[in-house]
py3Dmol code that shows the C-alpha trace and the ligand (Angstrom):
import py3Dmol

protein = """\
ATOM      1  CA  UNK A   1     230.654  98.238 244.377  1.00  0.00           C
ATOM      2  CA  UNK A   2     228.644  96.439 242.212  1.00  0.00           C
ATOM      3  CA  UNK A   3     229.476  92.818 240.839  1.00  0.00           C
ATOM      4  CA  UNK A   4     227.690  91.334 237.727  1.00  0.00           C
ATOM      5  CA  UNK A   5     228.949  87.230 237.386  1.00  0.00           C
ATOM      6  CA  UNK A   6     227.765  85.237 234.687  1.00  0.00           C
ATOM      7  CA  UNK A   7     226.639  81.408 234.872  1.00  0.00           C
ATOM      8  CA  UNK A   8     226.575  79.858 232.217  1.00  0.00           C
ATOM      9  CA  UNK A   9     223.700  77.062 232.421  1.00  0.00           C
ATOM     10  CA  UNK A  10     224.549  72.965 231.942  1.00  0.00           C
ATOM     11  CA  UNK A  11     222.826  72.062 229.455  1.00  0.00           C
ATOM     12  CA  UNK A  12     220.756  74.501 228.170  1.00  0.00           C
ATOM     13  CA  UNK A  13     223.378  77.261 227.755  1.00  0.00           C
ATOM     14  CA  UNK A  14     221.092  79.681 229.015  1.00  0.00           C
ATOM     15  CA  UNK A  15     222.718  82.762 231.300  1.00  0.00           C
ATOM     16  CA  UNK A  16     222.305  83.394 234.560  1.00  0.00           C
ATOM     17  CA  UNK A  17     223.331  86.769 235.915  1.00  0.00           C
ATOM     18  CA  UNK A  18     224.255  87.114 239.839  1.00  0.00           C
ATOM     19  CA  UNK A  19     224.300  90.860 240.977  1.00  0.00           C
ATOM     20  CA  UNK A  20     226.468  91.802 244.142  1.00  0.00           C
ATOM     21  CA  UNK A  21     228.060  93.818 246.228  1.00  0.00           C
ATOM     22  CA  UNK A  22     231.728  93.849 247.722  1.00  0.00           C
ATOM     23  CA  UNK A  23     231.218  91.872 251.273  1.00  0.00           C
ATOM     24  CA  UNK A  24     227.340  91.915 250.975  1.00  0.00           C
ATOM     25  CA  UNK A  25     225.434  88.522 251.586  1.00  0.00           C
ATOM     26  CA  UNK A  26     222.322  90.031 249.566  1.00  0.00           C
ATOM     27  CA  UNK A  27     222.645  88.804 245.582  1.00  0.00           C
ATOM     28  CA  UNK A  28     220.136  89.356 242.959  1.00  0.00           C
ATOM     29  CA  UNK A  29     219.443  86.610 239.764  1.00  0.00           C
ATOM     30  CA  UNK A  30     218.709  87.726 236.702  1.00  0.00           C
ATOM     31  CA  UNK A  31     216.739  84.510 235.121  1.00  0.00           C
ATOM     32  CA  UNK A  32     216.692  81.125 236.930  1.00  0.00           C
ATOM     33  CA  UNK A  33     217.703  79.193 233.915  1.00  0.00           C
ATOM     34  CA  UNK A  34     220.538  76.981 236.076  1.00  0.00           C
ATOM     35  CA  UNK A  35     220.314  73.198 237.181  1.00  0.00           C
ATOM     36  CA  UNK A  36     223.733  72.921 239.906  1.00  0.00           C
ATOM     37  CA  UNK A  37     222.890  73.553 243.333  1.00  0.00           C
ATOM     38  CA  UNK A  38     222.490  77.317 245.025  1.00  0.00           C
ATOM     39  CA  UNK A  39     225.440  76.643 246.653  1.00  0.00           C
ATOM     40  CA  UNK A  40     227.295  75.870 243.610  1.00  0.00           C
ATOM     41  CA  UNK A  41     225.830  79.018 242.041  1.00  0.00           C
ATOM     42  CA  UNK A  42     226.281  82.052 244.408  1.00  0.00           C
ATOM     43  CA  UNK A  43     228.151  80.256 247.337  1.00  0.00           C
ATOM     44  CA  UNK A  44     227.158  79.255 250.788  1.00  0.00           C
ATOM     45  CA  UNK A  45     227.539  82.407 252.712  1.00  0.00           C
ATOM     46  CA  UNK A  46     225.010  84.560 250.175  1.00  0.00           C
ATOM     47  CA  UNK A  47     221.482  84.592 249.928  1.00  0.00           C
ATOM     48  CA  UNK A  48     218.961  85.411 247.125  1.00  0.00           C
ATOM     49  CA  UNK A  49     216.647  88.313 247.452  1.00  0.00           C
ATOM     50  CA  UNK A  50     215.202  88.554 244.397  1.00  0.00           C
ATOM     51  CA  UNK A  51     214.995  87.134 240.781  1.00  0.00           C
ATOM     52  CA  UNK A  52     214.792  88.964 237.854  1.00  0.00           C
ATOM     53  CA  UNK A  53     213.076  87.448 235.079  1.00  0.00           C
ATOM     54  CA  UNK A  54     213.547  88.284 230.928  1.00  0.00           C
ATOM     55  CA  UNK A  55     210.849  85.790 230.563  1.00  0.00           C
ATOM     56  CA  UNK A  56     208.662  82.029 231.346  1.00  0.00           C
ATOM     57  CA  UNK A  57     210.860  79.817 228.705  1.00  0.00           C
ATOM     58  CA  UNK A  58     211.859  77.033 230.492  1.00  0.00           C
ATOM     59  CA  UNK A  59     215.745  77.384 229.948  1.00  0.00           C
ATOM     60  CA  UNK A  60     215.221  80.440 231.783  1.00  0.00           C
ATOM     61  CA  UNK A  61     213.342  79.492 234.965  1.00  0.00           C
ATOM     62  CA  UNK A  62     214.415  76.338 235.393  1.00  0.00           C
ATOM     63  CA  UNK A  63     215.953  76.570 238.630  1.00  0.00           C
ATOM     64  CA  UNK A  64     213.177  78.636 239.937  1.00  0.00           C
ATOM     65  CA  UNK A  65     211.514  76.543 242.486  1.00  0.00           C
ATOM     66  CA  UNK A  66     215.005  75.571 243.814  1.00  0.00           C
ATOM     67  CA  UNK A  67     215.331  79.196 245.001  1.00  0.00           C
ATOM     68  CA  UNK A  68     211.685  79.672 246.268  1.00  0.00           C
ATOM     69  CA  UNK A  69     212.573  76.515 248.531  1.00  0.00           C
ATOM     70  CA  UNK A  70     216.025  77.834 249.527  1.00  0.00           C
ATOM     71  CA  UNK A  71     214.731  81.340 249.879  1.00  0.00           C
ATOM     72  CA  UNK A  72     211.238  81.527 250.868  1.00  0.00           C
ATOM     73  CA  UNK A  73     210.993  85.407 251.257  1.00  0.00           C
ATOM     74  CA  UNK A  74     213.265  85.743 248.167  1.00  0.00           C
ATOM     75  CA  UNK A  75     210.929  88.119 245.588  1.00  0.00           C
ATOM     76  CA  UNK A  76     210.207  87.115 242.041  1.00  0.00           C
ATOM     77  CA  UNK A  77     210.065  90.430 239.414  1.00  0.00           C
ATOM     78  CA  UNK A  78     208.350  89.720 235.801  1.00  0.00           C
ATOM     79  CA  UNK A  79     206.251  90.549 233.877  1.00  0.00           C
ATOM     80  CA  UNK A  80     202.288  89.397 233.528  1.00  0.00           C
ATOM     81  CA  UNK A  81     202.840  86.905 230.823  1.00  0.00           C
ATOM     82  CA  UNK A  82     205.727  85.405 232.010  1.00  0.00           C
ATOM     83  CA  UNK A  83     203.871  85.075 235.707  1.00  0.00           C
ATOM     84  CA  UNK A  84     201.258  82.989 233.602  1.00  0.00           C
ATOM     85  CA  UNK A  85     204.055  81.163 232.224  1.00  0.00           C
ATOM     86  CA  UNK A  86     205.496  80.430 235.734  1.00  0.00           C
ATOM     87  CA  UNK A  87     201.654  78.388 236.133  1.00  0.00           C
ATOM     88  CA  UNK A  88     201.783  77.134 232.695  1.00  0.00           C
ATOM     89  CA  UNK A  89     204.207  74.583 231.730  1.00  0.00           C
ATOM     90  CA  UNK A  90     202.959  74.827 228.059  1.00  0.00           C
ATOM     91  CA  UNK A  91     203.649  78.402 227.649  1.00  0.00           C
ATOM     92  CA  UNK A  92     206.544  77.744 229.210  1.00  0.00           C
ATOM     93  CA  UNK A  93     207.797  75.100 226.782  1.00  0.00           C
ATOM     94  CA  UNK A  94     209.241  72.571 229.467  1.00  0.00           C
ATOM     95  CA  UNK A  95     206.092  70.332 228.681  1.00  0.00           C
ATOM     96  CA  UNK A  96     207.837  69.235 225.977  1.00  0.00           C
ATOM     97  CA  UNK A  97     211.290  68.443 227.971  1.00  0.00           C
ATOM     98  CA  UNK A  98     211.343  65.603 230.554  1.00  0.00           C
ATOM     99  CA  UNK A  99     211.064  67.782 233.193  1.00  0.00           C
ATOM    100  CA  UNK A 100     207.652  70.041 233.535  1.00  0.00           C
ATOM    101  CA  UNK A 101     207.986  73.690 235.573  1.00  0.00           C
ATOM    102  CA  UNK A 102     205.598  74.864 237.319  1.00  0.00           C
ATOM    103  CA  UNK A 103     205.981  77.371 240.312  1.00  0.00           C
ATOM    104  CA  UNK A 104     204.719  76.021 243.431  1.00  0.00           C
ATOM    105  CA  UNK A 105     205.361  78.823 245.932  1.00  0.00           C
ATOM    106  CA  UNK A 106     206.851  82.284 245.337  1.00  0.00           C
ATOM    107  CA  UNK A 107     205.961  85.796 245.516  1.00  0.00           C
ATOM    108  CA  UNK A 108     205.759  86.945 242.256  1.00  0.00           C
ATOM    109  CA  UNK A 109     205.775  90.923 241.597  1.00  0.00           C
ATOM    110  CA  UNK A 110     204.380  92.215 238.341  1.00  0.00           C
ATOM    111  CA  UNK A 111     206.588  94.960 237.077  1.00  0.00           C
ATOM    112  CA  UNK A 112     206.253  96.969 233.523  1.00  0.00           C
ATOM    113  CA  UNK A 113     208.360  99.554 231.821  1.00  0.00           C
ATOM    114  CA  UNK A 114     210.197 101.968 233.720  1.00  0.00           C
ATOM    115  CA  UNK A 115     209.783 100.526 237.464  1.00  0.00           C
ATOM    116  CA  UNK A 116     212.701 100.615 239.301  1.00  0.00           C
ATOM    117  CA  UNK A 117     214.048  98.749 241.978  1.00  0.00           C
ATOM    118  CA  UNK A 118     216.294  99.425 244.430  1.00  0.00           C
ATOM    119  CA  UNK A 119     218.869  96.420 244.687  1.00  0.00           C
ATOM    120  CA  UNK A 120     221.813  98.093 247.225  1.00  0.00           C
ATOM    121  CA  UNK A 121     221.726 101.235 248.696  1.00  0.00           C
ATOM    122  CA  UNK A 122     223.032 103.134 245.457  1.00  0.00           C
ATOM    123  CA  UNK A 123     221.997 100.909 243.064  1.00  0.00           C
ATOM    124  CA  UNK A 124     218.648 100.236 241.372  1.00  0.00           C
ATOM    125  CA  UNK A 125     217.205  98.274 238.592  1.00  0.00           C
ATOM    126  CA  UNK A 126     215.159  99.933 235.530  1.00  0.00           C
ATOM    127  CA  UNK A 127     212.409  97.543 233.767  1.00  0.00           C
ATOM    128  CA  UNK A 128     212.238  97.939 230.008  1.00  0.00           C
ATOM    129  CA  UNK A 129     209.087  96.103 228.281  1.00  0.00           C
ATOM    130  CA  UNK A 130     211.161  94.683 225.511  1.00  0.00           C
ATOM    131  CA  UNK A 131     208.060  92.153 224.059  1.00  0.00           C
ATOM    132  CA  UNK A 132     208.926  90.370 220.456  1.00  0.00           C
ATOM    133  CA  UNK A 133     210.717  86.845 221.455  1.00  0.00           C
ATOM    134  CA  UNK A 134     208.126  86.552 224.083  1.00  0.00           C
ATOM    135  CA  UNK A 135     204.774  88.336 224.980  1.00  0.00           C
ATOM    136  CA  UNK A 136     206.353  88.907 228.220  1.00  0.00           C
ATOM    137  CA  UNK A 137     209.784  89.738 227.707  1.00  0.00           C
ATOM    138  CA  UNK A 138     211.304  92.236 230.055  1.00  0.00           C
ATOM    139  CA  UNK A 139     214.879  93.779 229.787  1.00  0.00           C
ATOM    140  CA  UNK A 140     216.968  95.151 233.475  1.00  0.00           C
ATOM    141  CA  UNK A 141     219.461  98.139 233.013  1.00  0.00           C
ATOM    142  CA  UNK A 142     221.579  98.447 236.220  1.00  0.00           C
ATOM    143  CA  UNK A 143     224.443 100.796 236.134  1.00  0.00           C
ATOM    144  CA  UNK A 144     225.550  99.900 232.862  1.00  0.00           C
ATOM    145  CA  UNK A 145     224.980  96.891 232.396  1.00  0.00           C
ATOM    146  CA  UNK A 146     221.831  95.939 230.342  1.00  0.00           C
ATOM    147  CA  UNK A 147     220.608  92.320 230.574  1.00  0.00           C
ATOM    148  CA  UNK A 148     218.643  92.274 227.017  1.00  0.00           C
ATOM    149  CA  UNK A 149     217.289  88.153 228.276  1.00  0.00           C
ATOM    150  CA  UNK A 150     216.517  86.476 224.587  1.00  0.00           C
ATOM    151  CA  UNK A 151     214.992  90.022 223.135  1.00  0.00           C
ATOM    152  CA  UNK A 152     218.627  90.960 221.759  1.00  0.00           C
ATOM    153  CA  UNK A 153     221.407  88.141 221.692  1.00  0.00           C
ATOM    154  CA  UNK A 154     224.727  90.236 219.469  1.00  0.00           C
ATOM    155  CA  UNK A 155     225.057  88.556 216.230  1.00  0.00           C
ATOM    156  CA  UNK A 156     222.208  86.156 216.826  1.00  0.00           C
ATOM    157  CA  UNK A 157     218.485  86.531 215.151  1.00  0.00           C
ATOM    158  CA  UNK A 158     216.017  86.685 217.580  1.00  0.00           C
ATOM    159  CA  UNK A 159     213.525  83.786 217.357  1.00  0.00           C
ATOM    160  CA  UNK A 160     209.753  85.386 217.196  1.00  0.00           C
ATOM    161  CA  UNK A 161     208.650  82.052 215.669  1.00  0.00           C
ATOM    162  CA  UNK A 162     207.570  80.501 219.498  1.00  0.00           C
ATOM    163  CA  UNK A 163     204.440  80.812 221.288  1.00  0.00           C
ATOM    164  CA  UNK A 164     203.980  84.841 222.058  1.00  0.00           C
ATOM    165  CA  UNK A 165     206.312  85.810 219.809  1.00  0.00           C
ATOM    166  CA  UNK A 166     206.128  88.939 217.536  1.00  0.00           C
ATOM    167  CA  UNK A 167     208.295  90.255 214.990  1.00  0.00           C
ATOM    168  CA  UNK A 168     207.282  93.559 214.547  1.00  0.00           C
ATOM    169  CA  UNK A 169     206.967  93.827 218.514  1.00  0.00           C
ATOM    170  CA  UNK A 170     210.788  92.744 218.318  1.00  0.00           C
ATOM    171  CA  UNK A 171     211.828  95.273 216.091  1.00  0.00           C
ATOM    172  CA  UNK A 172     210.241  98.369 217.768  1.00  0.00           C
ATOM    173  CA  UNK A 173     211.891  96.021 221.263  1.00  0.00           C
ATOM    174  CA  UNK A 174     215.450  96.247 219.146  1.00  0.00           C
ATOM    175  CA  UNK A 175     215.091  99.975 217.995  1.00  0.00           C
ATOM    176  CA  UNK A 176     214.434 100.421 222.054  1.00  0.00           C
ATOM    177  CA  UNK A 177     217.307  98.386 223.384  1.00  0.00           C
ATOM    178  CA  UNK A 178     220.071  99.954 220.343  1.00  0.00           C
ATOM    179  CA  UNK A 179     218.745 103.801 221.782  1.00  0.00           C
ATOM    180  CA  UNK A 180     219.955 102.808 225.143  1.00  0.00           C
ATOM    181  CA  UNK A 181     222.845 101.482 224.693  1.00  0.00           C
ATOM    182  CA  UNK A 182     225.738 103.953 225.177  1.00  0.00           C
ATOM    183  CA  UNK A 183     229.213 103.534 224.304  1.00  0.00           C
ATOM    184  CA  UNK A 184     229.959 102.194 227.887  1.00  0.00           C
ATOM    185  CA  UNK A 185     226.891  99.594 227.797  1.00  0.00           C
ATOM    186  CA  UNK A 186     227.703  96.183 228.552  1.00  0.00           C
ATOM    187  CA  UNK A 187     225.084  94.003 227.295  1.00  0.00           C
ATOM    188  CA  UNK A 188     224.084  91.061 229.386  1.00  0.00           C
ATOM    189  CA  UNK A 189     221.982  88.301 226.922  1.00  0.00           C
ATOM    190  CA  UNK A 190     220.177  85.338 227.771  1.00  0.00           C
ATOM    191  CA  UNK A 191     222.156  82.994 225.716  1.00  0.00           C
ATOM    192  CA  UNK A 192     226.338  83.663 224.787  1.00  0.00           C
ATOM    193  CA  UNK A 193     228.972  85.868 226.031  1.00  0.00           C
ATOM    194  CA  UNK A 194     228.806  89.722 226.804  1.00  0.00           C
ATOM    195  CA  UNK A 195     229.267  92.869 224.480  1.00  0.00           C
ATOM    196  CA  UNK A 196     230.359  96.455 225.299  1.00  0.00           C
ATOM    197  CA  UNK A 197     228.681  97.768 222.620  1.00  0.00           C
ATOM    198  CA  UNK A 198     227.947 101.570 221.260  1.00  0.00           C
ATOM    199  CA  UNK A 199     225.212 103.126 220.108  1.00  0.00           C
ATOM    200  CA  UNK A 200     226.521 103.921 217.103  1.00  0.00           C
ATOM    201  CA  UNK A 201     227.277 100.645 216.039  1.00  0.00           C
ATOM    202  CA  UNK A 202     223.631  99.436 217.284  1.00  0.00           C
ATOM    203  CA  UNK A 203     222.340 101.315 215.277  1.00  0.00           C
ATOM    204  CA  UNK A 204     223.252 100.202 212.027  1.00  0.00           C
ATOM    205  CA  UNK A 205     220.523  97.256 212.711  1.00  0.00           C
ATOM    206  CA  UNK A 206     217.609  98.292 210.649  1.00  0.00           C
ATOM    207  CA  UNK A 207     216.495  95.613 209.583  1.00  0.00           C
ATOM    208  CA  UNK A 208     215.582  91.708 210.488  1.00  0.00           C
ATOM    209  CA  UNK A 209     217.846  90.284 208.746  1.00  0.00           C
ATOM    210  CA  UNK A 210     220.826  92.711 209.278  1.00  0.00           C
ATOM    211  CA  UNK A 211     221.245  91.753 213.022  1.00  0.00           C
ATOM    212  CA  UNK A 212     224.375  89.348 212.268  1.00  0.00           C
ATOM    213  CA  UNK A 213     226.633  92.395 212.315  1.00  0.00           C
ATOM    214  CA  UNK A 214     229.896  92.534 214.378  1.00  0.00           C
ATOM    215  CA  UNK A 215     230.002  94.675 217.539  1.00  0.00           C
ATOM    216  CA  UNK A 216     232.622  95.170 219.661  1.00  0.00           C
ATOM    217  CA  UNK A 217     233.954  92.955 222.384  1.00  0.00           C
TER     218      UNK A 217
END
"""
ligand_1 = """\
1
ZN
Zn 213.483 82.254 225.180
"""
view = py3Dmol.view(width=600, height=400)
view.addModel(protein, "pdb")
view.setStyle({"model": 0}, {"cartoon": {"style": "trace"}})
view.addModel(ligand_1, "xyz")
view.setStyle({"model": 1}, {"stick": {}})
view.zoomTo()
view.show()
């Protein structure tokens, strides 16, 4: 069966989402975002085959190297402008933190909307192009779970304002993410806690500056 933990990341609050199975040693990431050790993150006895990334912002990737170094073969999923982010550490926004990213080896897979990959024998992983906070921006559906990255945080305005960011982009990205969420969703965001949220109430988010609505827990 499938296992979806959440990390929360020290100290940029950032989520990281590790993806298992009951007594596999496989585990997926979704975003890299975390600064404690591997070992500390998914345990000694696992190993990461892949990473899963919303997008390049730093607070998202940070630990990315760590894995590549840790994991050599381990695969790296995003899409085209967050690969150039991985290269860029402007685009990326850690230029302006102490501590610049750039990707020094990994094998980096381009995906786009509706690619799947298999993760487990039964399970897969659905890409969504959800572009708005980021040029870039991806969002993973996998079972039910769908990690939204920083394209939809519940109650939070998304920030378009960055580099590559896009508010109309983000509201066609929104109207997107609200139609697939079903009353059993459980939305996975790159920044807070997670929401089981239904469509219905998704919905009601028309408009820019209605997103600070409540949905359920
Ligand atoms: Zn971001």
């Amino acid at each position: 069966m499938l296992t979806v933990k959440q990390y929360v990341n020290n100290p940029y609050t950032s989520n990281t989402f590790i993806l298992e199975e009951d007594n596999g040693a496989d585990v997926y990431l979704i975003d890299a975002g975390f600064t404690c050790s591997i070992k500390e993150l998914i345990g000694s006895d696992k190993k990461i085959k892949g990473v899963f990334l919303t997008h390049a912002h730093y607070d998202h990737i940070h630990g990315i190297n760590e894995v590549m170094n840790a994991f050599p073969d381990c695969e790296i999923y995003c899409s085209e402008g967050t690969k150039q982010g991985l290269y860029n550490e402007k685009f990326n926004l850690s230029f302006y933190h102490e501590e610049p990213i750039i990707l020094k080896n990994g094998n980096v897979t381009v995906v786009g909307n509706d690619k799947s990959v298999t993760l487990f024998k039964t399970c897969y992983l659905k890409i969504v192009e959800t572009p708005g906070h980021n040029s870039g921006s991806l969002s993973f559906i996998v079972s039910n779970y769908f990690f939204t990255g920083d394209s939809y945080i519940p109650n939070i305005p998304v920030v378009t304002k960055l580099k590559g960011g896009n508010k109309d982009a983000n509201l066609k990205s929104l109207a997107l993410i609200f139609n697939s969420c079903h009353v059993d969703t459980i939305v996975c965001p790159g920044h807070g806690v997670t929401y089981k949220g239904t469509a219905l109430e998704l919905a009601i988010v028309t408009d820019a500056k209605q997103y600070q609505i409540p949905v359920n827990v």
